[in-house]
C-alpha positions in Angstrom: -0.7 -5.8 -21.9 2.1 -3.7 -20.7 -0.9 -0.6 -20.4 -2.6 -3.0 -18.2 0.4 -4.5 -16.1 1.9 -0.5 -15.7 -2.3 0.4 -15.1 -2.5 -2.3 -12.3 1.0 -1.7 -10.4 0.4 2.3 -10.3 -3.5 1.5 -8.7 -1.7 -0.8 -6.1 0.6 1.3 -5.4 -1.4 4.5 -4.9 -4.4 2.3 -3.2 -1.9 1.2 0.2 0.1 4.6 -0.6 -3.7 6.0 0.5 -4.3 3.5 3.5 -0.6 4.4 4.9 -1.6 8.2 5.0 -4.9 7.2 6.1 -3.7 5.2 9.3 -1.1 7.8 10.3 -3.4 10.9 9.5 -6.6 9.5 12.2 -5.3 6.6 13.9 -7.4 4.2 12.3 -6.5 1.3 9.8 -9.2 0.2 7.7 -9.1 -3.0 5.5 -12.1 -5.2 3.8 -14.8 -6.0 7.0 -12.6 -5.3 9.5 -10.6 -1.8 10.8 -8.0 -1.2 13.9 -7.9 1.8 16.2 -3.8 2.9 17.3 -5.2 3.3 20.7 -7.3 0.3 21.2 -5.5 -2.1 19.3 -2.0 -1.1 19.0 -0.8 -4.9 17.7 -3.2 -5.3 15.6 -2.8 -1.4 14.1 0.9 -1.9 13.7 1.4 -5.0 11.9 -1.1 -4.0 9.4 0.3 -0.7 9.1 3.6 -2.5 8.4 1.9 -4.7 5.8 0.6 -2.1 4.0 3.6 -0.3 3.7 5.5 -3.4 2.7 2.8 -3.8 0.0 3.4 -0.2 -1.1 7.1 -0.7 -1.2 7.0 -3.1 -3.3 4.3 -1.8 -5.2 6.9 0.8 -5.8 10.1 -1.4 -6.6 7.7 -3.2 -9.1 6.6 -0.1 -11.0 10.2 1.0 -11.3 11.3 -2.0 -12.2 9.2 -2.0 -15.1 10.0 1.5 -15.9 13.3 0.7 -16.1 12.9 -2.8 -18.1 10.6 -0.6 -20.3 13.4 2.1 -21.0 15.9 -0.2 -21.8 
């Protein structure tokens, strides 16, 4: 369970790590069915940008967390 649970918080991580790059290297945030230009939709491309990165934050805190709850 705990291969699973570190397994599952390192994909997460690493899967919005990879749309964050992707939306600041070509101006273009992609989700499931739907996507957002910077130029054409700059509200819609910035809060989604800024919920990805929250999710990837966290994803973060969470895998440290459990590195740490792990060590000890």
């Amino acid at each position: 369970m705990i291969y699973f649970t570190a397994t599952f918080c390192l994909m997460f991580t690493f899967g919005f790590g990879w749309l964050v790059q992707h939306a600041l290297r070509f101006g273009k945030l992609i989700g499931i069915a739907w996507s957002a230009d910077r130029a054409e939709q700059p509200i819609r491309f910035w809060l989604g940008f800024g919920a990805y990165f929250m999710n990837m934050i966290m994803g973060l805190f969470f895998t440290a967390l459990m590195v740490f709850v792990l060590a000890h």
